[in-house]
N, C-alpha and C positions, 0 to 999 in steps of 0.2 A: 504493500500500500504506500511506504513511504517514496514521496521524489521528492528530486531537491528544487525549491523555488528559484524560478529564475529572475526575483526581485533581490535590491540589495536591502539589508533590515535596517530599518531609519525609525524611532522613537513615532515621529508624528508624517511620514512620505512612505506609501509604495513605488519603489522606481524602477522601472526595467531600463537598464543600461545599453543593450543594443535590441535590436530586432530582431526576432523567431519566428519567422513566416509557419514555422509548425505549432507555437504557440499560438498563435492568433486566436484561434477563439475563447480561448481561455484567457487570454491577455484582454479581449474582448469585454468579456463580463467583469474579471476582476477591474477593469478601469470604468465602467459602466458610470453615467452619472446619471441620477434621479431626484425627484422632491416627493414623492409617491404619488404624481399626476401625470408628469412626463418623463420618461426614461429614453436614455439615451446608450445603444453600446457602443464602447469604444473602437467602432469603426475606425481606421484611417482618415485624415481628411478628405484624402480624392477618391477614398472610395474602395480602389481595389490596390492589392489583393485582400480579401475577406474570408472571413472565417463564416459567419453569418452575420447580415447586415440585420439592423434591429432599429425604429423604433417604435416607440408602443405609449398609447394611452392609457390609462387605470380605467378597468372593466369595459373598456372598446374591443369587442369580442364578434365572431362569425361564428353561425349554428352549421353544425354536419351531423348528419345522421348515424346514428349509433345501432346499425342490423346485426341480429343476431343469429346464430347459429339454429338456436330452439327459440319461440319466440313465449316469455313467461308474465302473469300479470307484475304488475309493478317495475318493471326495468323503464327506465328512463328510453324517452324515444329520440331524443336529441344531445349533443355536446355542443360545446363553446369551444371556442380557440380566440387566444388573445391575437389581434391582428398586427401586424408589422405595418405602419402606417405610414403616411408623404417623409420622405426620409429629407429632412436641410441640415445635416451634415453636411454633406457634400460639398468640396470645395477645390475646384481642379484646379493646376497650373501649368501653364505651359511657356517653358524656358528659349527662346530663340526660335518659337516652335514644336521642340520636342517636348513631349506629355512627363511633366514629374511622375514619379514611375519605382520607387524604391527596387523593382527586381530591375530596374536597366542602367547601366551609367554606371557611377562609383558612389557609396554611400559612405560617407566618409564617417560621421558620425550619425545617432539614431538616440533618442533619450525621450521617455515617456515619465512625468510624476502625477501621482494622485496624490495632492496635496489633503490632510485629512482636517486641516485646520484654516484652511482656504475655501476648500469645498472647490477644487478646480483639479481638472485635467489639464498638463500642461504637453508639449510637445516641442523639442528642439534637433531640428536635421540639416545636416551639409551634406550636401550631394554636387555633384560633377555631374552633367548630363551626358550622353556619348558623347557630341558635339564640343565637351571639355569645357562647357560654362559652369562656375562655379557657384551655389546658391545657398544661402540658408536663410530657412524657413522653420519658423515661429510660432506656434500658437496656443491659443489660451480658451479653454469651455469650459462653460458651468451651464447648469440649470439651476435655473434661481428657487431659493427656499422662502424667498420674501415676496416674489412675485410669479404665483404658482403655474401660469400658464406659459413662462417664458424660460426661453434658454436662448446662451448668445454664445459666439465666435470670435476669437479676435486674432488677424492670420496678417503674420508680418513678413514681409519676402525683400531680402537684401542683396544685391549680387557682392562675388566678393572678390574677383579680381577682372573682372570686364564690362563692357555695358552691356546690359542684357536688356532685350524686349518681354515682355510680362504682359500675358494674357490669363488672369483668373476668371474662370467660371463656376459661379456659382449658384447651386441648384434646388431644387424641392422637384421630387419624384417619386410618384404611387408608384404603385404594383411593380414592387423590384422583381427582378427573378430570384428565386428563393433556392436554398440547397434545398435537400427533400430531407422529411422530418425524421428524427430519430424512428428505427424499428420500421420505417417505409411504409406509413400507413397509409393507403392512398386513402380514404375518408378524409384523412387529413390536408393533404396535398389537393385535392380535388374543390375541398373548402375553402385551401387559401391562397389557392392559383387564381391571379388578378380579382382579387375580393372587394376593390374599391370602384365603382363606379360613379364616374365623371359628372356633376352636375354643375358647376361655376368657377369662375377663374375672372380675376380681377389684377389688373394690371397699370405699375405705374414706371417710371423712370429708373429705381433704386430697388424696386421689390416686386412681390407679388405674392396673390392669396390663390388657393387652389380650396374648394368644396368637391365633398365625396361623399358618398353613402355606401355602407354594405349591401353585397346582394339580399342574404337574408334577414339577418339581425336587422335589418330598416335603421342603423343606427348612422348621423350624421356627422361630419367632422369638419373642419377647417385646420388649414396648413399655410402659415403667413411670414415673408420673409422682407427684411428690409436693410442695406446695406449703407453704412457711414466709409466712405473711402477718400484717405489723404495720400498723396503723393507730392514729389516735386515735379512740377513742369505740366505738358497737356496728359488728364486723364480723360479717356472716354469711356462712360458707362452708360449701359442699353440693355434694358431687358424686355424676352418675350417668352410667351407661354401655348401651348397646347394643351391637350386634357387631362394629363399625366403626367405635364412637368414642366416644372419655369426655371427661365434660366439665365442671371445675370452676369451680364459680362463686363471686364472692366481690362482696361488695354493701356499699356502706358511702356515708357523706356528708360530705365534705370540706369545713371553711372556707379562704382562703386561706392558704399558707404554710405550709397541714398535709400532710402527703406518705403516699400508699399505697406501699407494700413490699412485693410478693412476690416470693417468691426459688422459684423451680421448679426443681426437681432433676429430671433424667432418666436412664434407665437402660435399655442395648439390650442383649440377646443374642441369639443365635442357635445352632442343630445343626442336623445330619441325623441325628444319634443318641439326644441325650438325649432322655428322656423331658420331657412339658409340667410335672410339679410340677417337676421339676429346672430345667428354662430359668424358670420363674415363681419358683423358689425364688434363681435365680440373679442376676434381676433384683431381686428385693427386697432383697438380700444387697450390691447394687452402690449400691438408694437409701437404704440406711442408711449405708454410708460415706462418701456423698456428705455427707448429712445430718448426720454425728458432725464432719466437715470443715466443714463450713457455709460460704458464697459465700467469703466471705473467706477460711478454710483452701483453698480450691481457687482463690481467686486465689493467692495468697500459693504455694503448690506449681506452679502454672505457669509462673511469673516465676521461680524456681530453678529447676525443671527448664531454659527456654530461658536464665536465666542460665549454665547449663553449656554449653548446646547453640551459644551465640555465643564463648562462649570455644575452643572450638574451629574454629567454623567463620566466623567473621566474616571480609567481605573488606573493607578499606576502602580509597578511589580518591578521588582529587585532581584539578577538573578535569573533571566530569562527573556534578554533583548528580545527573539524571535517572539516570544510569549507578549512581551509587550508591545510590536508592531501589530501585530493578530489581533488583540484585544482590541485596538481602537482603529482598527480597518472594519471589523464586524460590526463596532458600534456606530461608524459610519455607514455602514453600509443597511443596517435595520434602521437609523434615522430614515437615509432615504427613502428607503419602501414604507416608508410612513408618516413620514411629515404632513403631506396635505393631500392622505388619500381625499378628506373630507366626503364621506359619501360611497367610498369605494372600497372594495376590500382590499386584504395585503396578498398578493399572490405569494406561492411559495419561493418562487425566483424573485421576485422584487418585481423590476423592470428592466432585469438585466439580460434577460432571454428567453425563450418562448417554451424553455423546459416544462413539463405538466401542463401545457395547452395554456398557460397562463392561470391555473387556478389556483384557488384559495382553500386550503385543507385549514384540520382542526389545529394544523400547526401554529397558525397567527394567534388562538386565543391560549393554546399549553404554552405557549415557548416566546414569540415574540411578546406580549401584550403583560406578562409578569415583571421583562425587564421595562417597557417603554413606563410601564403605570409609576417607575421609581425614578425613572432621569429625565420624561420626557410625556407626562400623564395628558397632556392636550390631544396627542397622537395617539393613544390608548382609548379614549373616549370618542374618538372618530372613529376607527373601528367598527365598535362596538355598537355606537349607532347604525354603522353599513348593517350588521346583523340584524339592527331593529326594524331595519327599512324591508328587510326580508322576511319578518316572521307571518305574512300572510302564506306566502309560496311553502313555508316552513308547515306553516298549520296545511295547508290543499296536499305538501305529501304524507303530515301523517294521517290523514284524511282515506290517501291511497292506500296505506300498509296497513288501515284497520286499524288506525291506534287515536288515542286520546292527544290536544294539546301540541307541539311542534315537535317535527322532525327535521332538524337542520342538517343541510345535503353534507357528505363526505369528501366529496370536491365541486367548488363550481366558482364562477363568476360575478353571473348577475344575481342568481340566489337556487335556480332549479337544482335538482340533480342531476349531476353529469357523470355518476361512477356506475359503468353497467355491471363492475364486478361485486355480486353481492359479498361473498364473505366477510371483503376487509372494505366495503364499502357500507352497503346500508346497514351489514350487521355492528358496524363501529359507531355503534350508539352515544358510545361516550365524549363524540363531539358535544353533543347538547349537553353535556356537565361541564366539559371545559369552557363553555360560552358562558354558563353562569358560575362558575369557578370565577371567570376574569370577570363576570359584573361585580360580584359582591367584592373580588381584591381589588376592584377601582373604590369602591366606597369605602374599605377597610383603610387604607394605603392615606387614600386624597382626603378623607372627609367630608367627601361633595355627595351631598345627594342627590344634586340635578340630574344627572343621569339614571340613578333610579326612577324620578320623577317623569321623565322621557325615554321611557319605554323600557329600562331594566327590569324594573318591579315587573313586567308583560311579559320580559322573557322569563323570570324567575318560576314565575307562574305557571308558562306554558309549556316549559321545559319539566318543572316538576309534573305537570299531567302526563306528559310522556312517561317519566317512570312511572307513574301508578300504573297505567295500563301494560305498561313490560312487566313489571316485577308480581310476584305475588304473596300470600304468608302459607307455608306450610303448616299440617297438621300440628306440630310445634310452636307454630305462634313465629318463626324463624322468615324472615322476608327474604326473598331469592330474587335474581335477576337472571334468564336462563334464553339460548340460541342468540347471543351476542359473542364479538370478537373485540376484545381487550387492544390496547397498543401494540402486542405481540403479536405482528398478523400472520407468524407461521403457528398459531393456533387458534382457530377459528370456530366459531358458532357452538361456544363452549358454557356450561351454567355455571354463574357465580363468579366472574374474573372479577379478580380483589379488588383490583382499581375504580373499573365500573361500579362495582358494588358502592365501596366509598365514597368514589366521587357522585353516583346517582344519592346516595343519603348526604351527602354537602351538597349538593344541588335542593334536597326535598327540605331541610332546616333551612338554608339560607332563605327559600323560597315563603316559609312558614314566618319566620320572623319579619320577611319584607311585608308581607301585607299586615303584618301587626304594628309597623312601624307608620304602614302608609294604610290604615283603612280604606279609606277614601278610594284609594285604586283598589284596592283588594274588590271593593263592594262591587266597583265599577267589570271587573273581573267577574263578577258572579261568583269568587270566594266565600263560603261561608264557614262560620268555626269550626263544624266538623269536618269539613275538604283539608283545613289546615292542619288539624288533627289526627288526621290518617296521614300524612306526608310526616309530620312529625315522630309517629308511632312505625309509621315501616323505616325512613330513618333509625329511632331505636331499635329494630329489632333484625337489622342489616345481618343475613349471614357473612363470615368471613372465613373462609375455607382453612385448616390447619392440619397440619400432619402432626399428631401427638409424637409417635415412634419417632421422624424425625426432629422434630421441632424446630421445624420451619413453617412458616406461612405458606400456602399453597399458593400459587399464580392462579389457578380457577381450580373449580372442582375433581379432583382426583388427577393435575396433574400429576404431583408426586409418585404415581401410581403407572405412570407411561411408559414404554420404552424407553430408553435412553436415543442417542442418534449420535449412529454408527460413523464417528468422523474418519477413521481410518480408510473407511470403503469409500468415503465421500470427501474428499480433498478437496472439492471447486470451491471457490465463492466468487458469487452470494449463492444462497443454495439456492434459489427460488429460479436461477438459471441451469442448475446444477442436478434438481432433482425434482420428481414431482410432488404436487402440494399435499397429495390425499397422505404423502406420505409426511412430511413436515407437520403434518395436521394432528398427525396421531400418536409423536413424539416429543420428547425432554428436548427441545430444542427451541432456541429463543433467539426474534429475530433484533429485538429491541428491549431496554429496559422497559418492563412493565408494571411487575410488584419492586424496582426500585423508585420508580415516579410515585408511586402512590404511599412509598416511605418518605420521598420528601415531599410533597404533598400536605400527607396526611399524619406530620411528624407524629403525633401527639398519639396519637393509634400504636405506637409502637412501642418496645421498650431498649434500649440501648443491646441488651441480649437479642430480644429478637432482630435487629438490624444486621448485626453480625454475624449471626445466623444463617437471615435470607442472602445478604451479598456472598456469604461464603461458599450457601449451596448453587447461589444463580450465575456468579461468573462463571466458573466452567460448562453454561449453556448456553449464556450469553453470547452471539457469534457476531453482531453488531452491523448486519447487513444493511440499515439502515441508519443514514448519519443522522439520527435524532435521539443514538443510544449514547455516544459517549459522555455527553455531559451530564447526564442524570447518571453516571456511574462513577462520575468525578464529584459529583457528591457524595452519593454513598460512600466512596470509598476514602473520603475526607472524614465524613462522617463517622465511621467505624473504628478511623485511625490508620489506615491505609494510605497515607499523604504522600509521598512517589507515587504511589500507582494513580493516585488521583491528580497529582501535575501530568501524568501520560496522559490523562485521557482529557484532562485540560486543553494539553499544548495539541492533541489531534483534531478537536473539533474546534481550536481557534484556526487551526492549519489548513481546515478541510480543502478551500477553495486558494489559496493561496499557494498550496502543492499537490492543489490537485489530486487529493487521498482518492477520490471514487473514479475518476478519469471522466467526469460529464460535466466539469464546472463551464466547458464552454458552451455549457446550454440553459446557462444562468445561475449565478449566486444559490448556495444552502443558506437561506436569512436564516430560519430556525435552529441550525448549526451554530449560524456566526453567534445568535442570541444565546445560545446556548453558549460561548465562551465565558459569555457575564454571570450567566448561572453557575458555570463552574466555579468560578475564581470567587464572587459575591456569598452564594448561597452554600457552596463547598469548602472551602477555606475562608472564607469570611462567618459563616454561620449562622445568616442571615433565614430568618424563618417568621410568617405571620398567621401561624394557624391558631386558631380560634379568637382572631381580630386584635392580637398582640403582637408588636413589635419584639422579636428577641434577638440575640447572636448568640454562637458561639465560637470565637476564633479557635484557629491551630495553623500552625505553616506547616509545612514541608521542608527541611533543610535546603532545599534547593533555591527556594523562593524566601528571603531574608524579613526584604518587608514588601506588606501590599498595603496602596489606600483608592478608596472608592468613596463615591460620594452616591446618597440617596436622595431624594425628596418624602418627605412625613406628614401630611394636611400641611404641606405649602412650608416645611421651614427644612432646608437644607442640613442634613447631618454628611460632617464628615469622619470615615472610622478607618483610623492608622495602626496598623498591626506591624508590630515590628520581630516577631520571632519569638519575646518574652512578654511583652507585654503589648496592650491595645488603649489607643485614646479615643477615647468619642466627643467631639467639637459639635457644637452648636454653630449656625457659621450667622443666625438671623435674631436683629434684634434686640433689643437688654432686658424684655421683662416676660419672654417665651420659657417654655418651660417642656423637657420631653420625657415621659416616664417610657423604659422597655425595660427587659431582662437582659443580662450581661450571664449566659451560663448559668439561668435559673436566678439568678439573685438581680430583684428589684430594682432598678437604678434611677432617679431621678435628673437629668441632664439641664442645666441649664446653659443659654449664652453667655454667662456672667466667666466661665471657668470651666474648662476640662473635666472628663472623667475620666480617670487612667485605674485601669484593672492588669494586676498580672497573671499571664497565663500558665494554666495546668497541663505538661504533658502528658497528649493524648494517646495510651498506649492501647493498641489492637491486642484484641480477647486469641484471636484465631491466626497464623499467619498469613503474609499475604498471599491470596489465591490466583490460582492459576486460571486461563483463557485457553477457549477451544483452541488445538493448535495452529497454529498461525492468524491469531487471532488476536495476539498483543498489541497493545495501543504504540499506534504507529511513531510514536516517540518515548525514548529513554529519557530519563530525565536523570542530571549530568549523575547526582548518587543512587543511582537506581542500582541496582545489580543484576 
């Protein structure tokens, strides 16, 4: 799994130092810029050669049909594909005539940075063209975080030892030719082969707008571009357009030392409603702000905006350069897929690539939506209302499946269900816990109830009907939740998986207490005290599956009791390419942490023996084919006192996309990975836990890592908690008369602004030794005293 990054490791820069025509698409996504409306991949500026060109609006999606082999009730009859839309990147040159071209000529130098504290992509190249004209070329992009519809260019072209003529064109163009999609699905390809069709195009001297609609999705769009160009001496610029693409040109003749300047402003919107003058009026309304802000006012507003967004959310670690460029490349990078979805959901690529058809799984509310609710809680409650905008289509499928109350889809865009595969699709009910999991941690966390007030309390509610009707009480009075598939989707349609259990009774309490809190909605719900009191009551009386003999917690019912899996006879991974499922399905083999998420989760369920326990018996089943297992095991295994083994599995899921652990990052960003870095580092060695609406820690380091500090937000007042190996300070950073009670390791602590709390720390020594991984299945990094 491991490869070696082809970035140099910089505190606050990802930089690739020369050009990898075989990295490209990987280079691609990791330089990818977004605000979570517009995403941009790091295309070239001229364009080719490319890995896959991208870019994409939040939930601007094309429907294709989803036929089946057997045709059965309930399968969904359509999919979404997020659509690759008017591309204005693009930005050619052409030197003396000949086309800038990195494979032709001499390249003399090549240097990309993702500035993580700029928020900009930068670019610097000296090339020689055949003809032996000498040029460098400069430029600088962002999508702006402050003004959400816009993204700009600024592309500086110098010769450097003759006078060169200089022809830039520069473009916006639909329906690129596409590579064809991973696994060759042609449903796929047949969807998004020229998906935009032509309705307006407006044109001026410096710019141009381009309107499109999808074939079927009916959804409409605007694509606007407009250019600020200085040179010395006569420049001419002239733009024109067709129905697929505008293209401005700009022509001038350079001595050395004289520099061309264009600064291109872009502007995207989209509806299903508005009218075409509206989305064209709305775009040009977006490139004069741009324009009144000019390159520099929109540098200058990004670097304050993420000067806010690091003061909250920075983590800093001692001890682990790589560890530390990773942490705040991730935390960049879940900013973007989230800042101003407003309305939209988070896909699991971001907007970095068209990986998963563009959709939105349970990962945004388990993994992203715990960290943004602590460094970055505005973009947490966007989210979360995109789910509330969806709990009609939520109620019409569980409508379809015969059940009570919402069924929120397993994957999708605009809100339908788009997963035809039941198992680890409709049967992974425990979406709808993790949705109300993140409503009640936005209210615990923030102290804001207005989200409850706007439609949380509606899902608390209608998600809790959903377990009523799944779950039932056995002849013992014991509540069961049974034909569900837990996180672990190599075992499937199984009764009782711990997690769901757990999480369906934190979903039925949170849900009981919300309408006690909010009458008013509750009534308005048609809640009445005995509805509340049955969710309360199967809540208490949740089975929890246990192996007495071994004394472990069971993963569901009678795992313990399975086959083992036979890794000797089965060497591949991932196995789900390796073997077939019926058979994964009926074995001890685990494709993702499952009963370890529901131990951090669900700390308080547990008791420090049983933790060490279940990690001791689940890692060597654990086989981690899915990157959303390492970080929940770099908890646990912090947690138990296993601290190496939990910096490995640390440094692999801050690493994922940056070395390429799974070999698909060129098909967009692991957000739930990258989030999951903070989980490790915050919630694992930091000790960071808020089950039953208290704030606690418990720190412990890792020899490896000296000191770590991380900043959280607490109903609005910034703590900072600095561990230094012996001991930890916890700072107040707001105000002189704030005051913050949590737990420090069980014991009470009262925090105020006035003056530090400094606690020293207890070594945390592991009950069990540290446990072994299926073979070849160790976390793809050592950590330096590992053994």
């Amino acid at each position: 799994m491991t490869q070696d990054p082809p970035f140099a490791v910089e505190p606050w820069c990802v930089r690739e130092t020369r050009l990898d025509l075989d990295a490209l698409e990987q280079t691609e996504s990791v330089f990818a810029l977004s605000n979570g409306h517009v995403g941009l991949r790091a295309n070239l500026d001229e364009g080719e050669p490319h890995g896959i060109p991208g870019s994409y609006l939040s939930s601007f999606y094309e429907l294709r049909p989803l036929p089946y082999a057997e045709v059965a009730y309930g399968y969904p009859e359509s999919g979404q594909n997020i659509v690759n839309v008017t591309n204005g990147k693009l930005i050619r040159l052409l030197v003396n005539d000949e086309p800038f071209d990195v494979r032709y000529g001499r390249l003399l130098s090549h240097e990309r940075a993702l500035d993580l504290r700029a928020g900009t992509l930068t670019r610097e190249v000296d090339w020689v063209s055949p003809a032996r004209a000498q040029v460098r070329v400069r430029s600088t992009r962002l999508v702006s975080f402050t003004q959400r519809a816009v993204a700009a260019i600024e592309y500086l072209v110098e010769p450097v030892d003759s006078e060169v003529r200089l022809i830039v064109q520069s473009e916006l163009v639909a329906n690129e030719v596409m590579p064809p999609p991973p696994g060759g699905d042609p449903r796929v390809t047949a969807a998004l082969e020229h998906p935009l069709v032509a309705l307006e195009r407006d044109v001026d001297q410096r710019g141009a707008t381009l309107l499109h609609r999808t074939r079927a999705s009916g959804l409409q769009m605007a694509a606007g571009m407009h250019h600020d160009v200085v040179a010395p001496g006569d420049v001419d610029v002239t733009t024109r357009a067709v129905d697929d693409w505008a293209r401005t040109t700009v022509v001038c003749s350079l001595q050395p030392g004289q520099q061309l300047r264009v600064v291109k402003m872009l502007a995207y919107g989209w509806s299903r409603v508005r009218s075409q003058p509206a989305l064209r009026d709305q775009v040009a309304a977006a490139l004069t702000g741009a324009r009144s802000s000019g390159m520099d006012g929109l540098l200058q507003e990004q670097r304050e905006y993420l000067d806010r967004f690091w003061d909250c959310a920075d983590v800093e670690l001692e001890g682990d350069p790589e560890l530390q460029q990773a942490i705040r490349f991730g935390l960049f990078h879940v900013l973007q897929a989230a800042a101003r979805t407003e309305g939209r959901c988070i896909p699991a690529k971001g907007l970095t690539g068209p990986g998963y058809d563009g959709h939105a799984f349970w990962d945004s509310e388990a993994y992203v939506l715990p960290v943004l609710t602590y460094v970055a809680p505005s973009a947490a409650a966007y989210a979360l209302r995109w789910r509330h905008s969806t709990l009609d289509l939520a109620r019409e499928r569980a409508v379809a499946l015969g059940l009570h109350g919402a069924a929120f889809p397993w994957r999708t865009i605009h809100g339908q269900e788009c997963s035809g595969y039941w198992p680890a699709g409709t049967a992974a009910f425990h979406v709808n816990a993790a949705i109300a999991a993140a409503v009640e941690r936005y209210r615990v966390v923030t102290g804001d109830d207005s989200l409850d007030r706007s439609g949380g309390v509606e899902m608390l509610v209608e998600t809790a009907r959903l377990w009523m009707s799944l779950g039932h009480h056995d002849r013992h009075g014991r509540w069961h939740v049974v034909g569900v598939t837990g996180p672990d989707e190599y075992t499937a349609l199984v009764a009782d998986n711990l997690f769901t259990n757990l999480a369906a009774a934190h979903n039925l309490r949170a849900a009981a207490a919300a309408v006690h809190r909010h009458r008013e909605i509750g009534s308005s719900l048609a809640v009445d005290p005995e509805e509340a009191a049955r969710w309360q009551h199967a809540a208490d009386s949740v089975h929890l599956p246990y192996d007495e003999e071994l004394q472990v917690h069971q993963q569901s019912d009678n795992f313990t009791h399975l086959p083992e899996w036979d890794f000797a006879a089965n060497p591949g991974y991932p196995l789900l390419l390796n073997a077939p499922y019926f058979d994964l399905y009926r074995r001890q083999v685990v494709k993702q942490a499952d009963l370890e998420l529901a131990m951090l989760w669900f700390s308080d369920q547990f008791s420090p023996v049983d933790k060490a326990r279940n990690v001791d018996y689940y890692e060597p089943r654990t086989v981690r084919d899915s990157s959303l297992s390492a970080s929940i095991q770099a908890v646990l295994a912090a947690d138990v006192g296993h601290l190496e083994l939990a910096h490995d599995y640390a440094h692999e899921t801050a690493s994922i996309d940056l070395c390429n652990l799974h070999g698909n990052t060129g098909h967009g960003l692991h957000i739930a990975s990258l989030a999951g870095a903070w989980i490790a580092l915050v919630n694992g060695f930091g000790g960071l836990r808020d089950s039953g609406g208290t704030l606690a820690f418990d720190p412990q380091l890792p020899a490896s890592i000296p000191r770590l500090v991380f900043n959280i937000v607490w109903h609005g007042m910034r703590l900072r908690v600095d561990i230094d190996g012996r001991q930890v300070t916890y700072r107040l950073r707001d105000g002189d008369k704030v005051s913050l009670q949590f737990k420090h390791a069980g014991e009470l602590v009262t925090l105020t602004s006035a003056e530090p709390v400094i606690r020293t720390l207890e070594s945390r020594t592991p009950l069990f030794p540290r446990p072994a991984q299926p073979p070849g299945r160790e976390p793809a990094h050592r950590a330096p005293s590992s053994s």
